[in-house]
DSSP file (Angstrom, degrees, kcal/mol; ACC not computed):
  #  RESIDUE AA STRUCTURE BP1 BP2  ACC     N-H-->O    O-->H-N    N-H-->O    O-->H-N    TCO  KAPPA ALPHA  PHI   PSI    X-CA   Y-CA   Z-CA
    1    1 A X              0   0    0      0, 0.0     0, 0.0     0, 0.0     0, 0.0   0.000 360.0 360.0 360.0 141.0  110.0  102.6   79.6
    2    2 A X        -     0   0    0      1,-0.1     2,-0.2     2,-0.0     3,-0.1  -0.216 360.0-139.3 -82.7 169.3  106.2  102.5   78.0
    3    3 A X     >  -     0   0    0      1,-0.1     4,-1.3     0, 0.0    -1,-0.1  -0.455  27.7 -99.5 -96.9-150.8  104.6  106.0   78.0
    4    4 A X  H  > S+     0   0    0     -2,-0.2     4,-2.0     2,-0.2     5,-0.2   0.974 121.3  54.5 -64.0 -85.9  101.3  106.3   78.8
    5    5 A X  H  4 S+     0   0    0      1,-0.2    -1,-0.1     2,-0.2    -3,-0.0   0.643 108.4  51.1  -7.2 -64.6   99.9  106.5   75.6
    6    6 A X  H >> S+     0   0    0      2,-0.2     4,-2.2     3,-0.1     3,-1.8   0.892 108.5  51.9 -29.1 -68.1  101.6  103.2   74.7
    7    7 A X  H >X S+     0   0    0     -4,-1.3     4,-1.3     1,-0.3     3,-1.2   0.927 113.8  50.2 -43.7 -77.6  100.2  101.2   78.0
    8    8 A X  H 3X S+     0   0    0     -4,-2.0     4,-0.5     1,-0.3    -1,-0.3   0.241 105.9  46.9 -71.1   9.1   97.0  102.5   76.9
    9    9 A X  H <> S+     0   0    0     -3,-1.8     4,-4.2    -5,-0.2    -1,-0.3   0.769 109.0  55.6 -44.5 -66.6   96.9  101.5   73.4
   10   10 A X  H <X S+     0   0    0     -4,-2.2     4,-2.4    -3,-1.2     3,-0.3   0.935 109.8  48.3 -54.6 -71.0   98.1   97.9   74.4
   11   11 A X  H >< S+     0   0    0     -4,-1.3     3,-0.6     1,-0.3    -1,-0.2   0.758 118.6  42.6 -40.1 -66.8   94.6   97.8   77.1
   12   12 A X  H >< S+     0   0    0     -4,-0.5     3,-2.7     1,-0.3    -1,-0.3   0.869 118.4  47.2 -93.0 -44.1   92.3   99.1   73.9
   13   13 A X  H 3< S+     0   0    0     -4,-4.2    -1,-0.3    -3,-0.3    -2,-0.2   0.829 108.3  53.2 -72.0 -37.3   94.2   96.6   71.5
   14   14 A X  T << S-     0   0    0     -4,-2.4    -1,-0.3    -3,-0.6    -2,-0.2   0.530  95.0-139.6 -45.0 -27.5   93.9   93.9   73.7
   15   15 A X    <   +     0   0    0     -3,-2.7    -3,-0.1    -5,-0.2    -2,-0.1  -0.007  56.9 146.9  64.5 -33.2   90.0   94.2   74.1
   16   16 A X        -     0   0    0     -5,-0.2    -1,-0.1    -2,-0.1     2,-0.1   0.229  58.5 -92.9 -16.6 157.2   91.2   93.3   77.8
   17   17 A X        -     0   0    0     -3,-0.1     2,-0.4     1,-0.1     3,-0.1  -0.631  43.6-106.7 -78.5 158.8   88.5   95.3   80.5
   18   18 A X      > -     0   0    0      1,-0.1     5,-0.7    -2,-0.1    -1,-0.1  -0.749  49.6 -72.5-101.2 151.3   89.6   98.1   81.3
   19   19 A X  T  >5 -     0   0    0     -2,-0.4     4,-1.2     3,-0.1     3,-0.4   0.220  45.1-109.4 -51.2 153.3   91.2   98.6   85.4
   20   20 A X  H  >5S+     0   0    0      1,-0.3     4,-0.9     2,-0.2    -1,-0.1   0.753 114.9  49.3 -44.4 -56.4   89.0   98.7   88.1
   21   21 A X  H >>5S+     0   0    0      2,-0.2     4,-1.7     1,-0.2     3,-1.1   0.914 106.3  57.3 -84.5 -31.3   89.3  102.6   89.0
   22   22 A X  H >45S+     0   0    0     -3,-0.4     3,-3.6     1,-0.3     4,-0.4   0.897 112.7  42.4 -50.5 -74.5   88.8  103.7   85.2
   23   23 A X  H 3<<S+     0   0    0     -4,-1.2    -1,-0.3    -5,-0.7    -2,-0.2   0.522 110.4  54.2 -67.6   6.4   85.3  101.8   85.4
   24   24 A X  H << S+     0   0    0     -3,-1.1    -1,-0.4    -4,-0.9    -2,-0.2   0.848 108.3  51.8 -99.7 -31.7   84.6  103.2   88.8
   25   25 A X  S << S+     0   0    0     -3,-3.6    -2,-0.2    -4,-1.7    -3,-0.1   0.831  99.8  79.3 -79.3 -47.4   85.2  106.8   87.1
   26   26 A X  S    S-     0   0    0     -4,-0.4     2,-0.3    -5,-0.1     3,-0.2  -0.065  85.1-116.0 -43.9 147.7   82.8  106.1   84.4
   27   27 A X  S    S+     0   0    0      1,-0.2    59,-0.2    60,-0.0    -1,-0.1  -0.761  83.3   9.8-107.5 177.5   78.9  106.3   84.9
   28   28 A X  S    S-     0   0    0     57,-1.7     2,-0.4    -2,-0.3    -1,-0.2   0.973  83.3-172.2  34.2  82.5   76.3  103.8   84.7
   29   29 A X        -     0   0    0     57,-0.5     2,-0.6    -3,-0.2    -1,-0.1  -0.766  25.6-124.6 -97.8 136.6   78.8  100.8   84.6
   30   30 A X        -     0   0    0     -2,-0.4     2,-0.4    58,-0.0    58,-0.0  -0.864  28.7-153.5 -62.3 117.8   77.8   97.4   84.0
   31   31 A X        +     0   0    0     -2,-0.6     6,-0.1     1,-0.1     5,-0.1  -0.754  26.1 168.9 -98.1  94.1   79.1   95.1   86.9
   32   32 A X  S    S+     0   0    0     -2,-0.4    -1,-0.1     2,-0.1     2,-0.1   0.811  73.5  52.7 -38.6 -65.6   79.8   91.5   86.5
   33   33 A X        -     0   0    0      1,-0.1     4,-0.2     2,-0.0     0, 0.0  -0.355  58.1-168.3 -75.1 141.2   81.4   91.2   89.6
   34   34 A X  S  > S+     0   0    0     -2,-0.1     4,-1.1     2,-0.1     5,-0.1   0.607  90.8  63.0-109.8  -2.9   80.0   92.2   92.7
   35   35 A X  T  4 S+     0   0    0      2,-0.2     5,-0.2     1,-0.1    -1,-0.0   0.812 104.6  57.1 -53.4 -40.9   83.2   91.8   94.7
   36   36 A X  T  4 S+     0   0    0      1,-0.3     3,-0.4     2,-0.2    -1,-0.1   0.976 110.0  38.0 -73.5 -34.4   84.6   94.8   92.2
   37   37 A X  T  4 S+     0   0    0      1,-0.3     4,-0.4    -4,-0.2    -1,-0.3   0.775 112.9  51.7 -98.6   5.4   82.3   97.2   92.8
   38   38 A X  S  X S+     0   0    0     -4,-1.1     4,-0.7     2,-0.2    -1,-0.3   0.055 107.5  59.3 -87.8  18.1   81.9   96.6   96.4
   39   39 A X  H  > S+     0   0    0     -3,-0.4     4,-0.5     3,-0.1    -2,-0.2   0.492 104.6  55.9-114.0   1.8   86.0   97.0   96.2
   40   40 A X  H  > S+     0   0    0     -5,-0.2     4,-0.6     2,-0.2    -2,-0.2   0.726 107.4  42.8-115.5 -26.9   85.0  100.3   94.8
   41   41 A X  H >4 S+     0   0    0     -4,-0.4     3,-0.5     2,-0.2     4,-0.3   0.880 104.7  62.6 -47.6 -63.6   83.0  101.3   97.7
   42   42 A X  H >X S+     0   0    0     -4,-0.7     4,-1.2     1,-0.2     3,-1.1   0.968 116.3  30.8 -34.5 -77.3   85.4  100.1  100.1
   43   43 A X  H 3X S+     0   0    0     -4,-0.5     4,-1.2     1,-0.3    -1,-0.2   0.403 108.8  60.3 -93.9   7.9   88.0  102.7   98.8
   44   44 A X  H << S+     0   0    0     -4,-0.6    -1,-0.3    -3,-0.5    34,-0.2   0.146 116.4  43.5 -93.4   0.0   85.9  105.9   97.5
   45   45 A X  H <4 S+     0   0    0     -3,-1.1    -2,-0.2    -4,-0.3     4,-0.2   0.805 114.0  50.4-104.4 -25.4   84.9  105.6  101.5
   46   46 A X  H >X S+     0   0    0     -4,-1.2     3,-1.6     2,-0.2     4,-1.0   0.999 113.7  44.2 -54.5 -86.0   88.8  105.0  102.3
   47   47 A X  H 3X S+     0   0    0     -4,-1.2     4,-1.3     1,-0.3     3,-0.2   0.693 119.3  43.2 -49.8 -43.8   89.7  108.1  100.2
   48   48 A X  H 3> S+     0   0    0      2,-0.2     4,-1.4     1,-0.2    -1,-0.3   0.517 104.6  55.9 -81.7  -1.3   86.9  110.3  101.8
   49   49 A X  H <> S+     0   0    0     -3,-1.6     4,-1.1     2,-0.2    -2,-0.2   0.619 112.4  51.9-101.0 -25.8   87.1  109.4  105.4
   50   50 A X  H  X S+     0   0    0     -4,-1.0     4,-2.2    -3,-0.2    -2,-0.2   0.973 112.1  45.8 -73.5 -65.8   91.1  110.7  104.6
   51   51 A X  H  X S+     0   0    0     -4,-1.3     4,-1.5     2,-0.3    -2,-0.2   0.834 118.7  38.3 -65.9 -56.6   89.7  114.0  103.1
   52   52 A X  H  X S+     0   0    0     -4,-1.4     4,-4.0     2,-0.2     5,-0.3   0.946 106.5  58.5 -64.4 -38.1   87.2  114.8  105.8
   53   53 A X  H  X S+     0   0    0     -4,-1.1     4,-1.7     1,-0.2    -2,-0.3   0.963 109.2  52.8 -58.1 -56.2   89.0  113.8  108.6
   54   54 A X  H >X S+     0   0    0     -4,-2.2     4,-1.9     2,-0.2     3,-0.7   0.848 114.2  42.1  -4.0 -70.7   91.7  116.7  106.9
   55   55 A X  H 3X S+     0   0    0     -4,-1.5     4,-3.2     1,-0.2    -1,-0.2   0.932 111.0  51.4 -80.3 -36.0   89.0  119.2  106.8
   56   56 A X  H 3<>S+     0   0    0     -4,-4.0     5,-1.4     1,-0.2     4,-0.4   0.741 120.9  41.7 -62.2 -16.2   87.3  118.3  110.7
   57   57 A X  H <<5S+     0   0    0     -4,-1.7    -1,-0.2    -3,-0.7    -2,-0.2   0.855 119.7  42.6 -87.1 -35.3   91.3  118.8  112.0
   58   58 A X  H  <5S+     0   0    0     -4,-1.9    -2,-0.2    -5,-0.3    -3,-0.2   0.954 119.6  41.2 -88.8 -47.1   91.7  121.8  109.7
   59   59 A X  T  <5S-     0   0    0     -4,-3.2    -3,-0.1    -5,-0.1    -2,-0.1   0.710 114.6-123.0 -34.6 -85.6   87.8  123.7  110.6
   60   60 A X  T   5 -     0   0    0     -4,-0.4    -3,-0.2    -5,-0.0     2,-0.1   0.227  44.7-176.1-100.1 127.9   88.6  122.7  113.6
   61   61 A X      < -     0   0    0     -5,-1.4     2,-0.2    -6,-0.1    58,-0.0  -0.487   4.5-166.0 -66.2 129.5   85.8  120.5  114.7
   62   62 A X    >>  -     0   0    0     -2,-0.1     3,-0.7     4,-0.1     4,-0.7  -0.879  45.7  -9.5-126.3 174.3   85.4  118.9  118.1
   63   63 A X  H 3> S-     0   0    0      1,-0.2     4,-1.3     2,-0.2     3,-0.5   0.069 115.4 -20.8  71.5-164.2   83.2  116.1  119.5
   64   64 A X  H 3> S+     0   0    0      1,-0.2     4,-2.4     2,-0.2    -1,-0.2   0.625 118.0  78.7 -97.0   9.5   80.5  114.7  117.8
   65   65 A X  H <> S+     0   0    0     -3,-0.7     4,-1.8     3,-0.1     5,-0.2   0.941 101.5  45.1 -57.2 -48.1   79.9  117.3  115.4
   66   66 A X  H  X S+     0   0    0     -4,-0.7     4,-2.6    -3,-0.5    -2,-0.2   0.992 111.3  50.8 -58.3 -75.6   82.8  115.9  113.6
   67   67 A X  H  X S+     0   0    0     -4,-1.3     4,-2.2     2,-0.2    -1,-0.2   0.724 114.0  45.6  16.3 -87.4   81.6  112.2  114.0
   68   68 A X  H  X S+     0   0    0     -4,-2.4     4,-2.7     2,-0.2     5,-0.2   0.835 112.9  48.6 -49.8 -64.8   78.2  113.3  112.6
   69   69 A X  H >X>S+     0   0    0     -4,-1.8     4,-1.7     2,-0.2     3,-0.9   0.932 114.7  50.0 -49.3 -83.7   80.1  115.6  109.4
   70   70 A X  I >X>S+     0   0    0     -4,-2.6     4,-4.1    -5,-0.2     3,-0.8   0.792 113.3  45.4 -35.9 -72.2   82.4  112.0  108.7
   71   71 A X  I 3X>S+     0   0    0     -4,-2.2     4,-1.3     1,-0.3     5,-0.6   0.907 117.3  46.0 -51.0 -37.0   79.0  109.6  108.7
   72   72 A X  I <X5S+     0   0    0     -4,-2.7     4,-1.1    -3,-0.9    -1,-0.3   0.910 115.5  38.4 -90.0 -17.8   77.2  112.0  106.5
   73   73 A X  I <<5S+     0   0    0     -4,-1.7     5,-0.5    -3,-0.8     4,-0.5   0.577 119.4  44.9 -67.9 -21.1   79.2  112.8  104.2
   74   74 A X  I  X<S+     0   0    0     -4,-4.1     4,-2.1    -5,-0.8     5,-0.5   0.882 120.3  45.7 -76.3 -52.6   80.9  109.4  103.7
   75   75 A X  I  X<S+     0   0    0     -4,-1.3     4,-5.0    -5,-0.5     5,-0.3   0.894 112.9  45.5 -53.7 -58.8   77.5  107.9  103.8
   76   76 A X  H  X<S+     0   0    0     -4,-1.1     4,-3.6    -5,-0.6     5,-0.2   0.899 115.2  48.6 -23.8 -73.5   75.5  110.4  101.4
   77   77 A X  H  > S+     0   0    0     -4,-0.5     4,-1.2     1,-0.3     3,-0.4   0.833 111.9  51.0 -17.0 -77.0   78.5  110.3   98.6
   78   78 A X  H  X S+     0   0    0     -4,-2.1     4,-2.3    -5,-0.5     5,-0.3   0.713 115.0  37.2 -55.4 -49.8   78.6  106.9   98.7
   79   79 A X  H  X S+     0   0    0     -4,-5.0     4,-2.5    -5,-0.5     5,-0.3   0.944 116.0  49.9 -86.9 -19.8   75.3  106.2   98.2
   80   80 A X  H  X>S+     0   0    0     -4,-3.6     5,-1.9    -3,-0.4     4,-1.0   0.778 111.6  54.8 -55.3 -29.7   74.5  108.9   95.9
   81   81 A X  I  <>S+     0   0    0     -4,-1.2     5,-3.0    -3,-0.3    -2,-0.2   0.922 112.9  41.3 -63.2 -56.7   77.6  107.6   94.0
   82   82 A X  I  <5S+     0   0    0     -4,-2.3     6,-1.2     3,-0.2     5,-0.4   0.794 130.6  24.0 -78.4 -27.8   76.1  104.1   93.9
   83   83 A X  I  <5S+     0   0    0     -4,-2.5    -3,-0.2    -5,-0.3    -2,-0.1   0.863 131.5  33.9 -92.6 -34.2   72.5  105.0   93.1
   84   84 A X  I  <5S+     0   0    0     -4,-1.0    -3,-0.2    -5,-0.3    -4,-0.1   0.930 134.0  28.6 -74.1 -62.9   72.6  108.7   91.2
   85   85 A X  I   <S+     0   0    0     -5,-1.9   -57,-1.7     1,-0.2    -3,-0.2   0.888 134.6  26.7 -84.7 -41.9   76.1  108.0   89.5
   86   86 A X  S   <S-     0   0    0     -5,-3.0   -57,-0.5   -59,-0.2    -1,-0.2   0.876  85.2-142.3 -95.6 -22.4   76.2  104.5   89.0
   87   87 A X        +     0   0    0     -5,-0.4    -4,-0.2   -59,-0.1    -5,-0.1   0.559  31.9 175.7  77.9  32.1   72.7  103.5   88.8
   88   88 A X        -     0   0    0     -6,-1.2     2,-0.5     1,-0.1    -1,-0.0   0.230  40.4-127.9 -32.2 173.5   72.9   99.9   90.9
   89   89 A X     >  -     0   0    0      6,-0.0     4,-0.6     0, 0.0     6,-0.1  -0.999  33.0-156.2-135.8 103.1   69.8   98.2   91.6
   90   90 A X  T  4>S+     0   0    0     -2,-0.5     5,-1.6     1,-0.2     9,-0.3   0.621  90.4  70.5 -88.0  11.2   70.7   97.8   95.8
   91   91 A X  T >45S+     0   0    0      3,-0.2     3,-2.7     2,-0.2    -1,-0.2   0.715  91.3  58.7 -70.4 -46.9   68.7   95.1   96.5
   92   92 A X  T 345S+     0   0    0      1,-0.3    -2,-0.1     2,-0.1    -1,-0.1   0.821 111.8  47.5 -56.4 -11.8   71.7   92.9   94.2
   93   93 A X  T 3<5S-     0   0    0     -4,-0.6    -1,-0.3     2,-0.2    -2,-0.2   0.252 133.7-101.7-119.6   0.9   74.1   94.4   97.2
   94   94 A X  T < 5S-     0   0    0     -3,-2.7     4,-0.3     1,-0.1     2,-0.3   0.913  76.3 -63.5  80.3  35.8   71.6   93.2   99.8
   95   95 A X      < -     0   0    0     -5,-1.6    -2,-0.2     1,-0.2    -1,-0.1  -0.858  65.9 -61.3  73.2 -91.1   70.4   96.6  100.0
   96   96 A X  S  > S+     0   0    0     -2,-0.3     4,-1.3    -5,-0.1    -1,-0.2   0.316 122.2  60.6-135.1  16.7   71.6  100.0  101.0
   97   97 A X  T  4 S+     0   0    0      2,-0.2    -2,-0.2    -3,-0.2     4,-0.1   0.676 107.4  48.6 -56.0 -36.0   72.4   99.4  104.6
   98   98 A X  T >4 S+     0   0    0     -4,-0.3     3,-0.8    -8,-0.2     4,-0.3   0.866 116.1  49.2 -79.5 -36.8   75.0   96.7  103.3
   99   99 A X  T 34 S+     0   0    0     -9,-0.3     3,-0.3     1,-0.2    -2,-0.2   0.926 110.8  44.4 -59.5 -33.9   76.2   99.5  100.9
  100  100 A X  T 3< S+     0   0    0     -4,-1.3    -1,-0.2     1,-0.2    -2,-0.2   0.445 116.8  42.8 -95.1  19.4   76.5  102.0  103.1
  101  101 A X  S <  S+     0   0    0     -3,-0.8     2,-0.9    -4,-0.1     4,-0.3   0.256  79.6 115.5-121.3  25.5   78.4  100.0  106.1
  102  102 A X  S    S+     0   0    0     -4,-0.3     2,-0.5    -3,-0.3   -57,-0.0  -0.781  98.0   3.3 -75.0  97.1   80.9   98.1  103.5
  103  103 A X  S >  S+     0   0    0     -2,-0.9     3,-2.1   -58,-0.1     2,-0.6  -0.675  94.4 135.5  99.8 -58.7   84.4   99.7  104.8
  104  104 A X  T 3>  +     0   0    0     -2,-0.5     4,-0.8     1,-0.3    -2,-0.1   0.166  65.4  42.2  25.0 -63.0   82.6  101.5  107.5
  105  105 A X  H 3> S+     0   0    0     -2,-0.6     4,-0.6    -4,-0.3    -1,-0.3   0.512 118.0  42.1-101.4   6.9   85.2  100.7  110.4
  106  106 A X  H <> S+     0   0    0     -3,-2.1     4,-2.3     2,-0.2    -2,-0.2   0.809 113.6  46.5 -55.6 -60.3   87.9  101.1  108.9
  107  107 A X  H  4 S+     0   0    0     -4,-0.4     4,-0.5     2,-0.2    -2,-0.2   0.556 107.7  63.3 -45.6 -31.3   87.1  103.8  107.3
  108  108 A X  H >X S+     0   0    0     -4,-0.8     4,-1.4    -5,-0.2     3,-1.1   0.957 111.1  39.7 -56.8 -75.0   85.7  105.1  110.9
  109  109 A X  H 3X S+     0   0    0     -4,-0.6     4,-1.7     1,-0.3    -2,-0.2   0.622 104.8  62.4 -91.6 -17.3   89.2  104.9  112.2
  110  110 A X  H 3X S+     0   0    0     -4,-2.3     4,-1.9     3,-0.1    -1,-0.3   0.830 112.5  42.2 -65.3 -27.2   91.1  106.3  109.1
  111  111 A X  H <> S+     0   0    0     -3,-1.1     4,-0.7    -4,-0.5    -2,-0.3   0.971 116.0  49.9 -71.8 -37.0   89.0  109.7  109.7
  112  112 A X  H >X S+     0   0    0     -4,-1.4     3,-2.8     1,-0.2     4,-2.4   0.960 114.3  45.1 -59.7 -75.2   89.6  109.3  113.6
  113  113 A X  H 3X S+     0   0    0     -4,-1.7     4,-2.5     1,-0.2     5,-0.3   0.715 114.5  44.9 -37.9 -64.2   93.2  108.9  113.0
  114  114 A X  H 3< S+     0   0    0     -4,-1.9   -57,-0.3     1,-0.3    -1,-0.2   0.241 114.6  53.8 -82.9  10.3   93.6  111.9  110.3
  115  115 A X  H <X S+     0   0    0     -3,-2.8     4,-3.5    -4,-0.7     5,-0.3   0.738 109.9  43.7 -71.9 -78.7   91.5  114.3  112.6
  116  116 A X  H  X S+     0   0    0     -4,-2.4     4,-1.2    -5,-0.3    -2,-0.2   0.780 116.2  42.4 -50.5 -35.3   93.2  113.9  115.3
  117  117 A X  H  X S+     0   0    0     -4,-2.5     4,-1.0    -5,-0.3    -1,-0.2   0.967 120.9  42.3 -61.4 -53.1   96.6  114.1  113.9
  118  118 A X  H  > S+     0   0    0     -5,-0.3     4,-3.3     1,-0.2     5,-0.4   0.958 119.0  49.9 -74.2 -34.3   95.6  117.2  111.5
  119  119 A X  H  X>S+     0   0    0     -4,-3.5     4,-2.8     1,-0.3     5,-0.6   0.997 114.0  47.5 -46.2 -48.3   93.5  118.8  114.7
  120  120 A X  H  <5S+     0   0    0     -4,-1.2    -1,-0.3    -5,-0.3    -2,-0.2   0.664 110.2  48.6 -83.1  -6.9   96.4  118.2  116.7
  121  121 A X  H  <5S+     0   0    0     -4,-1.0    -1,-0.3    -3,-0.2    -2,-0.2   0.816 118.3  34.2 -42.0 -73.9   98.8  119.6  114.7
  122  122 A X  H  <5S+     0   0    0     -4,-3.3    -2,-0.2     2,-0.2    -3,-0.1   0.262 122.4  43.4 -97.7   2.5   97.4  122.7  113.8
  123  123 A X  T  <5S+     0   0    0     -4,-2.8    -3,-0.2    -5,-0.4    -1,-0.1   0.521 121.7  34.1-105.8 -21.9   95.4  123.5  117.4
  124  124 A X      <       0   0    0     -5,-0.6    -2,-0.2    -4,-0.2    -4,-0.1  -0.138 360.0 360.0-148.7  30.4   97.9  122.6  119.8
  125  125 A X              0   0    0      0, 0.0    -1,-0.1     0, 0.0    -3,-0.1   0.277 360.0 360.0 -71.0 360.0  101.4  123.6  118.0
């Protein structure tokens, strides 16, 4: 078994690029692909729609105060991520209405779900 270290020798020695979530961690990234960094959108909205829906069950939040809390915060990050952090041009992504609804319902219904669950959990035990 490699360690870590190893793995990541072998990537730098290789000249391979390096995986998708390192360059998404980085700022101002060149992006070849636009599948990759829309694949990076998709799942920093995934990963935050989990994490608020947590805090709107834990507050607890009802209604559409919660709603509202999920769309602006997913939405903001994200596009503060992609314009502040990464420093896209959002016209090449067909502008920032296609950025910010890329995952959207999905993402919608991972917060529902992990609201409801954490709400219901910790309100109604």
């Amino acid at each position: 078994m490699k360690s870590t270290k190893e793995r990541s020798k072998k990537i730098l020695a290789s000249n391979s690029p390096p995986p998708l979530f390192v360059k998404a961690l980085k700022s101002k990234q060149t992006w070849d692909d636009k599948e990759d960094f829309l694949n990076v959108v998709y799942w920093l909205k995934q990963i935050l729609s989990i994490f608020v829906g947590l805090v709107c069950g834990i507050v607890p939040l009802q209604g559409f105060i919660g709603i509202l809390a999920f769309l602006l915060v997913s939405g903001g990050l994200v596009y503060l991520y992609c314009v502040l952090y990464q420093g896209i041009d959002q016209e090449e992504y067909g502008g920032a209405w296609e950025l910010l609804k890329e995952g959207m319902m999905t993402a919608f219904a991972m917060f529902m779900v992990n609201w409801i669950i954490t709400y219901t959990m910790l309100q109604h035990s």
